[in-house]
ZAMARGU-4260 file (C-alpha; in steps of 0.2 Angstrom, whole numbers, plus 5000, padded with zeros to 4 digits):
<rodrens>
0) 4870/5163/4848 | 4863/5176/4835 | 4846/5175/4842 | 4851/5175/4860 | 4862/5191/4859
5) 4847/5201/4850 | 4837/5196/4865 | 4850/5204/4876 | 4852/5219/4863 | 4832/5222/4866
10) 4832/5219/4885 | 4846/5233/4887 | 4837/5245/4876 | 4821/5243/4887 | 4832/5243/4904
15) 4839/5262/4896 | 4824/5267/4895 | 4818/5260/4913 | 4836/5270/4921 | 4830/5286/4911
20) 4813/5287/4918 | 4817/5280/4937 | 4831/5294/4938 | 4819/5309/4930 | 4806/5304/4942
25) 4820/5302/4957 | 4822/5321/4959 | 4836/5327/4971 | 4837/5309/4981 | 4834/5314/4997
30) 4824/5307/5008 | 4805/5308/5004 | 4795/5318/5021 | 4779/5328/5022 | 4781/5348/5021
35) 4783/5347/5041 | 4800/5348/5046 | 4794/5337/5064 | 4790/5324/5051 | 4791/5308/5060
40) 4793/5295/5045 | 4805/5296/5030 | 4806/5285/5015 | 4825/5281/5008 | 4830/5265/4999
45) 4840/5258/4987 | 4834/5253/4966 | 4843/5243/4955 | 4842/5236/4940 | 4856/5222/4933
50) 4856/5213/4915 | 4870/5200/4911 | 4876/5187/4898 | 4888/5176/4904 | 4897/5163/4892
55) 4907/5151/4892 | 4922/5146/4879 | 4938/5134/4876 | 4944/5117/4874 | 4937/5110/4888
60) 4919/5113/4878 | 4925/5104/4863 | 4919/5084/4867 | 4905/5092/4879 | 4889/5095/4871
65) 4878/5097/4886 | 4884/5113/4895 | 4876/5128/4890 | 4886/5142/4881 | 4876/5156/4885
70) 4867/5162/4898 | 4855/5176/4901 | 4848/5185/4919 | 4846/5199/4929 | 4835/5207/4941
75) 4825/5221/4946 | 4826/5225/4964 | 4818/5241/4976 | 4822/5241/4995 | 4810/5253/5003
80) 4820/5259/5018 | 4804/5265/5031 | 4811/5274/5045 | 4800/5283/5060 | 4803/5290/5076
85) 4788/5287/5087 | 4797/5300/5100 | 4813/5310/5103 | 4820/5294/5110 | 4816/5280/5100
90) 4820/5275/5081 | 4814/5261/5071 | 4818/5255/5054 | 4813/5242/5043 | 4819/5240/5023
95) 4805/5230/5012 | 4812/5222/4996 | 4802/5218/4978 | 4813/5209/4968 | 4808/5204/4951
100) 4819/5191/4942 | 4823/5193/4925 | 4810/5186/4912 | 4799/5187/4926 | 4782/5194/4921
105) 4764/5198/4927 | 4770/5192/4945 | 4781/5178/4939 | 4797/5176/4949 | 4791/5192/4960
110) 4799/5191/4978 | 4793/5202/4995 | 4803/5201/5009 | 4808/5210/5023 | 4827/5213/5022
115) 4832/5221/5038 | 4821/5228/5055 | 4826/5235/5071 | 4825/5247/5084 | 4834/5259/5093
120) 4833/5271/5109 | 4838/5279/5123 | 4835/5276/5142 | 4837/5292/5153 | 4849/5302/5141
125) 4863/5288/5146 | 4858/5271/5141 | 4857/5267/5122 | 4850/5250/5117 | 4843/5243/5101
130) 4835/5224/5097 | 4834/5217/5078 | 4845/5220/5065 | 4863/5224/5071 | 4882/5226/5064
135) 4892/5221/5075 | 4915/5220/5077 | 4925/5222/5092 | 4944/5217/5088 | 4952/5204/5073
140) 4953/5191/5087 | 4935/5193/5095 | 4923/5197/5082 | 4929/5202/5063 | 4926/5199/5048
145) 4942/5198/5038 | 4941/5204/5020 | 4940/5192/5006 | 4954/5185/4994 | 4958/5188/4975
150) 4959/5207/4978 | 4973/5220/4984 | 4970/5236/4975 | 4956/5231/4966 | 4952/5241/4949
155) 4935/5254/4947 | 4929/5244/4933 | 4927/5227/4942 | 4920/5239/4958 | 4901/5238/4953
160) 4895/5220/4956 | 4909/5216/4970 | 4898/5232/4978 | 4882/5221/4975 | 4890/5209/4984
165) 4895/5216/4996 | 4877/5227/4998 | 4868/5209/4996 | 4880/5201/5011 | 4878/5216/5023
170) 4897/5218/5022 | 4904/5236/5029 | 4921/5246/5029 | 4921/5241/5046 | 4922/5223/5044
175) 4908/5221/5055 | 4895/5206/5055 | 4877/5207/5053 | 4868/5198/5067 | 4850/5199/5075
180) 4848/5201/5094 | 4851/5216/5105 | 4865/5228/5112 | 4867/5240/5125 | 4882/5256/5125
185) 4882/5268/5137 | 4896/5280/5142 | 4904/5289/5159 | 4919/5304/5160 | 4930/5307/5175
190) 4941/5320/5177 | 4953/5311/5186 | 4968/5295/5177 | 4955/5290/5165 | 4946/5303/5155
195) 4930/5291/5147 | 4926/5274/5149 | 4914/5265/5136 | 4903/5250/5139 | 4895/5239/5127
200) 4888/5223/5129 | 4877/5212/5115 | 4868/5194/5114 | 4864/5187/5097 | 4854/5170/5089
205) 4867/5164/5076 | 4855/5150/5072 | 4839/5142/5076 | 4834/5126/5080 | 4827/5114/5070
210) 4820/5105/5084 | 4830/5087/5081 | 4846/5088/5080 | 4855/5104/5078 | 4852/5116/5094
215) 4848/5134/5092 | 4867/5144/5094 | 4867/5161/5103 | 4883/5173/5104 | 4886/5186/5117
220) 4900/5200/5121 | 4904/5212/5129 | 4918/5227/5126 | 4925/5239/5142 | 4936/5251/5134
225) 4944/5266/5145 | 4953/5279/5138 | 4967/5289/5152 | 4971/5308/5153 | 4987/5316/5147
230) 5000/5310/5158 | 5015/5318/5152 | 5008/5337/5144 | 5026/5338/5134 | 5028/5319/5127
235) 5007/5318/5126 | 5009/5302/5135 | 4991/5292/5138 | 4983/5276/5134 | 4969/5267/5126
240) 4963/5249/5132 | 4951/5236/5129 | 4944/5224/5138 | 4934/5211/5125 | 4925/5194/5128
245) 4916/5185/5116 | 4906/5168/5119 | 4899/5157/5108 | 4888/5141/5112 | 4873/5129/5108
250) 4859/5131/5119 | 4859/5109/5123 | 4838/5112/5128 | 4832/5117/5111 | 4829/5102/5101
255) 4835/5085/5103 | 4853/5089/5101 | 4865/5080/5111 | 4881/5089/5105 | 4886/5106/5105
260) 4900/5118/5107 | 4908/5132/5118 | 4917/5143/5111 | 4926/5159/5122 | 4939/5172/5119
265) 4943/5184/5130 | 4957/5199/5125 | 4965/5213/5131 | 4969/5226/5117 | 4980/5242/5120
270) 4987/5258/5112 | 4999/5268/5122 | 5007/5284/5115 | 5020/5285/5121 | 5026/5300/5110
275) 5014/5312/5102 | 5022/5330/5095 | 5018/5342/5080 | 5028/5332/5069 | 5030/5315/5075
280) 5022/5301/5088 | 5026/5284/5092 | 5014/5271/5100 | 5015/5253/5106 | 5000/5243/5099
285) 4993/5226/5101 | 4980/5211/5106 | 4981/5197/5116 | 4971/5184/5124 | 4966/5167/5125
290) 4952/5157/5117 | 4941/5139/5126 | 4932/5128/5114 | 4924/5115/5124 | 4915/5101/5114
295) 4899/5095/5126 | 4886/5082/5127 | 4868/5081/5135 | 4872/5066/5144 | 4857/5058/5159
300) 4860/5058/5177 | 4858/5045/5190 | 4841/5055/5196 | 4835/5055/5177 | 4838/5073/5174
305) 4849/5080/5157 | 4862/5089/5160 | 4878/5096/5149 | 4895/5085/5151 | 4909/5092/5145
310) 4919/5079/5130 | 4935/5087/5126 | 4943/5103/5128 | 4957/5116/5121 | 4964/5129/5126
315) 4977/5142/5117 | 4982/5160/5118 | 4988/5173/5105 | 5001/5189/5105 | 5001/5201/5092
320) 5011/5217/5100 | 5021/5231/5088 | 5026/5249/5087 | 5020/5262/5075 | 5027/5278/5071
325) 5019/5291/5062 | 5030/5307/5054 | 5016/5319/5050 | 5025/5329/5041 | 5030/5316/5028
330) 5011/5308/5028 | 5020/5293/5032 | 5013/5279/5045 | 5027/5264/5047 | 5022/5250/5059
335) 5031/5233/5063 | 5023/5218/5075 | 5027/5200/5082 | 5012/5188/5082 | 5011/5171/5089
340) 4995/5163/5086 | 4993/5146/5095 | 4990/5130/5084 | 4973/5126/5094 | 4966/5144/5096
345) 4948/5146/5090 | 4939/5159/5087 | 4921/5156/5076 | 4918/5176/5075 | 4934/5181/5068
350) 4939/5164/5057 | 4923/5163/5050 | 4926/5167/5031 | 4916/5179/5019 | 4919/5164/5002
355) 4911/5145/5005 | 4924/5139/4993 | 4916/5122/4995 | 4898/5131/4990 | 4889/5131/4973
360) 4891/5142/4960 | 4878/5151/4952 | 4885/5149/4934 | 4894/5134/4928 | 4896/5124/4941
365) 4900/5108/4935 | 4907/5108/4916 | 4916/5097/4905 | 4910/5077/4898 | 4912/5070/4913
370) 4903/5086/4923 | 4919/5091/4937 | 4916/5103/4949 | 4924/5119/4940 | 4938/5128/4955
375) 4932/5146/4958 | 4941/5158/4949 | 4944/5177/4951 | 4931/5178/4938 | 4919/5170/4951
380) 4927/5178/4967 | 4920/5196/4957 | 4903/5193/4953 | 4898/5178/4961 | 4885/5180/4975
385) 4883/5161/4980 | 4900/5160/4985 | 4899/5173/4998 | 4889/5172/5017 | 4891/5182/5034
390) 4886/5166/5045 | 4897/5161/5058 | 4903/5142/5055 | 4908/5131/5069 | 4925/5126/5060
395) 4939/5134/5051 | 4930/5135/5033 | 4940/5128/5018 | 4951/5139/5007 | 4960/5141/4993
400) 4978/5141/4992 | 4982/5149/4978 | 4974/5165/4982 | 4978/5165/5003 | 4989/5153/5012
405) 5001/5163/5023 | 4983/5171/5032 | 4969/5164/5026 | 4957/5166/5041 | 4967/5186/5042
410) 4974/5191/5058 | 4966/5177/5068 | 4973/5161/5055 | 4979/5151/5071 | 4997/5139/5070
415) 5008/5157/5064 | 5023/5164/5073 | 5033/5179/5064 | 5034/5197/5059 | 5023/5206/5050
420) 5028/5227/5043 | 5020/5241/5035 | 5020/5255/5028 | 5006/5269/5024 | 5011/5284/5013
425) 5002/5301/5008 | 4979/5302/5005 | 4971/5295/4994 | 4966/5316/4988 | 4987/5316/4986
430) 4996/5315/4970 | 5002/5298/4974 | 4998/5286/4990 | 5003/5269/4993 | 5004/5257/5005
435) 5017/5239/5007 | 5013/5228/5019 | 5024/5211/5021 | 5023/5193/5032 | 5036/5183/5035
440) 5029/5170/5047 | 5031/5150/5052 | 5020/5139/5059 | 5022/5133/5078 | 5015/5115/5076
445) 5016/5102/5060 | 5002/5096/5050 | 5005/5077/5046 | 5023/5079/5050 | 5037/5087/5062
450) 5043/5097/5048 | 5037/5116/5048 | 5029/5126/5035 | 5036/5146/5030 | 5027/5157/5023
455) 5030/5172/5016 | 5018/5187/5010 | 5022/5204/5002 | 5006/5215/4997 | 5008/5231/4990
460) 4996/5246/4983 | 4997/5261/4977 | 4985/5277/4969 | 4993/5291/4954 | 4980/5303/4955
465) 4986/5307/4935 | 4976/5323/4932 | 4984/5333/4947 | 5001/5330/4938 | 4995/5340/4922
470) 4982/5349/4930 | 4969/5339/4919 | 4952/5345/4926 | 4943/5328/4927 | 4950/5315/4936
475) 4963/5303/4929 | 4967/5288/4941 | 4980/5272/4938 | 4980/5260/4951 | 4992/5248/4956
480) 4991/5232/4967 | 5001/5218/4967 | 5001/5201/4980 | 5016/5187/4980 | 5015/5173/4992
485) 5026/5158/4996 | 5025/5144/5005 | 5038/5129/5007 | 5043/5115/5019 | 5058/5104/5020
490) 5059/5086/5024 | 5057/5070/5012 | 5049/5072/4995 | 5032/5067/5003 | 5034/5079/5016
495) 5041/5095/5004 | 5028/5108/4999 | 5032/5122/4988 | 5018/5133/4985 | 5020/5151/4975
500) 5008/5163/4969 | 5007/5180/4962 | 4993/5192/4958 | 4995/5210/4948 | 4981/5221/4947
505) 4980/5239/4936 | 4966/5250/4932 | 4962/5267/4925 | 4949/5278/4930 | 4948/5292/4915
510) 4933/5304/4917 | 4930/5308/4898 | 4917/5321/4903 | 4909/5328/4917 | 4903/5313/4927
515) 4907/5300/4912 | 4921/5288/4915 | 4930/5277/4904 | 4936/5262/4918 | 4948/5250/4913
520) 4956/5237/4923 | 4965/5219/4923 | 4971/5208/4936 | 4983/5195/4931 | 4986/5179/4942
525) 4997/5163/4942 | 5000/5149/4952 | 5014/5136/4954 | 5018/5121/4965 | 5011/5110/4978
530) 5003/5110/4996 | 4995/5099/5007 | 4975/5106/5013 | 4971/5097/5029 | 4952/5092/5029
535) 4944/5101/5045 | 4927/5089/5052 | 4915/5098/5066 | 4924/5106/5080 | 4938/5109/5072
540) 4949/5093/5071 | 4960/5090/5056 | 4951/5073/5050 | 4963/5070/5036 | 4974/5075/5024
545) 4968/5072/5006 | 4978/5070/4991 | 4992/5084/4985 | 4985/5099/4980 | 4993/5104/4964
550) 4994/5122/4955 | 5000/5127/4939 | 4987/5140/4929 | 4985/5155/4925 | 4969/5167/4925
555) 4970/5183/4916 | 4954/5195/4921 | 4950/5209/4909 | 4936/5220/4912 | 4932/5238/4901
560) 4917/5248/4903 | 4908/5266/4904 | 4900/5272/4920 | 4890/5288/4921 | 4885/5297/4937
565) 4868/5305/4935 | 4872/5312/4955 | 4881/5303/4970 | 4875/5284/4973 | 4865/5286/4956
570) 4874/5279/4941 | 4872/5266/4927 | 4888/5256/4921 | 4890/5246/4903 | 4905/5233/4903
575) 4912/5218/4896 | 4922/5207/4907 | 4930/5192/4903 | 4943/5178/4910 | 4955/5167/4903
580) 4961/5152/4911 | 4976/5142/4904 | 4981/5126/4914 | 5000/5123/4910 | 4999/5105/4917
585) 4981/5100/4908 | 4977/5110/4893 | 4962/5101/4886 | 4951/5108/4900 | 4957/5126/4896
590) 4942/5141/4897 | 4935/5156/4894 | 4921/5166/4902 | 4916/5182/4897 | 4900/5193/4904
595) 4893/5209/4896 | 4882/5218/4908 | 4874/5232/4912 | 4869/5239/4930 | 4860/5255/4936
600) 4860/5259/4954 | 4848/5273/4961 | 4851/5278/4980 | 4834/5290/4983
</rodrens>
């Protein structure tokens, strides 16, 4: 233990040094050009360097001599972003990674790859296209990428390596999804009921054959979105509507595949103000739509020739309509919707999850004497990149209960009929802002049984900017978040479920000095009672319903650390995390992880 700790001791001395000498070479960050301002190429990128030691602790190690109770990594890692303009109209981009593992040396462990490439233009001043790399959302129903679990208002100090994550998975703030393929926009104004109309339209390879049984998959969309003019000058009535369709499907001639899917979803999405003053405005909001899956098979016809034949099919359709009402004054946004989500409807771009619960963990993924699979835990959810992916899957991913049950698959979770409310106060630059948001919601259809499922869901956040209270003059953030969740269902003893969890976040930003934060932060979670998980085969069909899932631990997350911020996007961070995990029911498989690490982050 002694021996690997001095080990990390030394690596963290020589990885000081390394942030030192990258951020003193770095200069002011900006992209790096010739002297002429008609340059044609730039350089930007991205460095980063991360050491860690994770452990591992409890009574579930006590008869188990064979897992390891310390562990040591990290990486070195440059993404060269090259960037040239060929002509007024055209851009291309392409980042080139060298990533170095840990204890890698003299080429050892030395990766090159290229991470991302694309490129965009213009046709006639009017038509914009671009081929490769793309991010791509349209509406939570079409094509989203809902936001992961185990997190409501998350604390700064656990912020650093969810944003690796995050970076690594190609996640945005605009839930979009990274996809490879090509898209075309282009725009038109009138001057008469409508004031613009956009058009969008993409086609993307999702997968790729592997030329015997699993056929290459393509998506394709389109948006047409019209905006009108004023109708009413002293009500400042007007409207903003959607047209969006989304299909997804196995190309049946690639390969040797005989099965595939069809998946569309087509939607009409709306805002119409029907109100807009100095103080106050009032708008009608929603989606809805409908979604296909077809299931078909590459069958032979009587002349000898293949062709597709449709197996099963399903059809279902979706409401989610509500009001919101802004006082502008007040800084205050309240909004209230009904949603009914149809048990069978499907949609693979917004149901597909960011965490494979079912996936492998990077670190102690199998523990104890008789080697159990260990259950992802918050610690995991934070840190953990081999639990996350942007793929698209053709079936609702498993999930974890304990952490999402009301919405697991967000907005889109299908089988829910209720009302959902919220409320948005003050910016985030205000002395205090916060936001509630609360689901009470049923399911349309049983699982196993006539009897219905209820769920509730209460979220809630909120931001005390500290030092404008006592006009400290470095910031001094707490930050609150908090998640209860319930679940329950009636009926005979096999049939009853009762399912509640709750998670409470807090963290404190102090900046000690200029650019130098203390960052502190814990998230506390417990889980009680059971539910029934139905296990979902290909194409979406409930196979079976495996034994009661049972729930009655605790985590408790603790994360402390220093950050200092050499310039915007350049900083290193030194913390200590660690997790305790205490099952009520089981206590001999109790444990503790703990990781110090230390990550520097250069944006140039």
């Amino acid at each position: 233990m002694r021996y690997n700790f001095n080990k990390f001791l030394i690596a963290v001395t020589i990885l000081l040094c390394f942030c030192y000498s990258a951020h003193t070479q770095d200069g002011s960050g900006k992209a790096m050009q010739s002297k002429d301002d008609k340059a044609k190429i730039q350089f930007n990128g991205l460095g980063r360097a991360i050491l860690s030691q994770t452990g591992i602790d409890g009574n579930i190690l006590d008869a188990d001599s064979s897992t390891i109770e310390n562990i040591t990594d990290g990486e070195f890692l440059l993404d060269l972003i090259v960037n040239a303009s060929p002509n007024k109209t055209t851009e291309v981009q392409s980042i080139i990674r060298l990533r170095n593992e840990f204890g890698g040396f003299f080429g050892a462990g030395m990766a090159l790859e290229v991470r991302e490439l694309w490129l965009r233009g213009v046709i006639a001043d009017v038509l914009k296209y671009r081929v490769g790399d793309m991010d791509l959302a349209m509406t939570p129903y079409t094509l989203f990428l809902p936001d992961e679990e185990g997190m409501v208002n998350e604390p700064a100090v656990f912020a650093p390596q969810r944003d690796v994550i995050h970076y690594e998975q190609f996640y945005t703030d605009d839930n979009t999804r990274r996809m490879q393929g090509g898209k075309l926009d282009f725009g038109l104004n009138f001057a008469q009921v409508i004031e613009d109309l956009d058009i969008s339209a993409f086609v993307a390879r999702i997968r790729g054959t592997d030329f015997f049984i699993t056929p290459t998959r393509l998506v394709a969309g389109g948006e047409f979105d019209f905006s009108t003019v004023t109708f009413n000058d002293s009500l400042g009535m007007k409207a903003n509507v959607g047209l969006n369709v989304i299909h997804t499907y196995d190309d049946l001639q690639s390969g040797n595949a005989n099965t595939g899917i069809r998946n569309t979803v087509s939607s009409v999405d709306f805002d119409i103000t029907l109100l807009d003053k100095k103080n106050i405005s009032f708008h009608i909001v929603g989606e809805t739509g409908m979604s296909n899956l077809e299931t078909a098979e590459r069958v032979e016809n009587d002349t000898g020739d293949k062709e597709n034949n449709i197996t099963s099919e399903e059809d279902d359709t979706f409401l989610d309509v509500g009001i919101q009402v802004e006082l502008k004054k007040q800084n205050l946004m309240l909004s209230a919707s009904f949603i009914d989500i149809g048990p069978d409807f499907f949609s693979v771009g917004a149901q597909s999850k960011r965490i494979e619960y079912n996936g492998e963990k990077t670190f102690y993924n199998r523990i104890g004497t008789n080697r159990m699979l260990r259950r992802p835990t918050l610690f995991d959810l934070n840190r953990d990149r081999g639990l996350y992916t942007f793929r698209i899957s053709d079936m609702l991913m498993g999930y974890d209960p304990r952490y999402a049950n009301a919405m697991p698959y967000g907005d889109a979770t299908p089988n829910r009929q209720g009302v959902k409310v919220g409320l948005v106060c003050g910016k985030i630059e205000d002395k205090i802002n916060a936001t509630v948001n609360a689901a009470f919601l049923q399911e349309l259809r049983g699982q196993g049984t006539l009897q219905l499922k209820n769920f509730t869901l209460l979220r809630a956040a909120a931001n005390f900017n500290i030092h404008k209270f006592i006009s400290y003059k470095n910031k001094l953030r707490l930050t609150l978040g908090m998640q209860v969740e319930s679940t329950s269902r009636e009926g005979q003893e096999i049939e009853q479920v009762d399912l509640n969890s709750n998670l409470i976040e807090v963290g404190l930003e102090a900046e000690l000095f200029s650019k130098f934060e203390l960052l502190l932060g814990a998230k506390l979670f417990s889980a009680e009672g059971t539910e029934y998980i139905p296990s979902i085969q290909s194409f979406n069909d409930i196979q079976d319903f495996p034994s009661r899932f049972v729930a009655d631990d605790k985590e408790t997350l603790i994360g402390a650390g220093f950050k200092y911020e050499f310039k915007k996007d350049t900083y290193i961070t030194l913390q200590y995390n660690t997790l305790i995990l205490e099952k009520e029911t089981d206590p001999l498989n109790d444990y503790d992880l703990n990781q110090f690490y230390v990550l520097y982050t250069m944006k140039f």
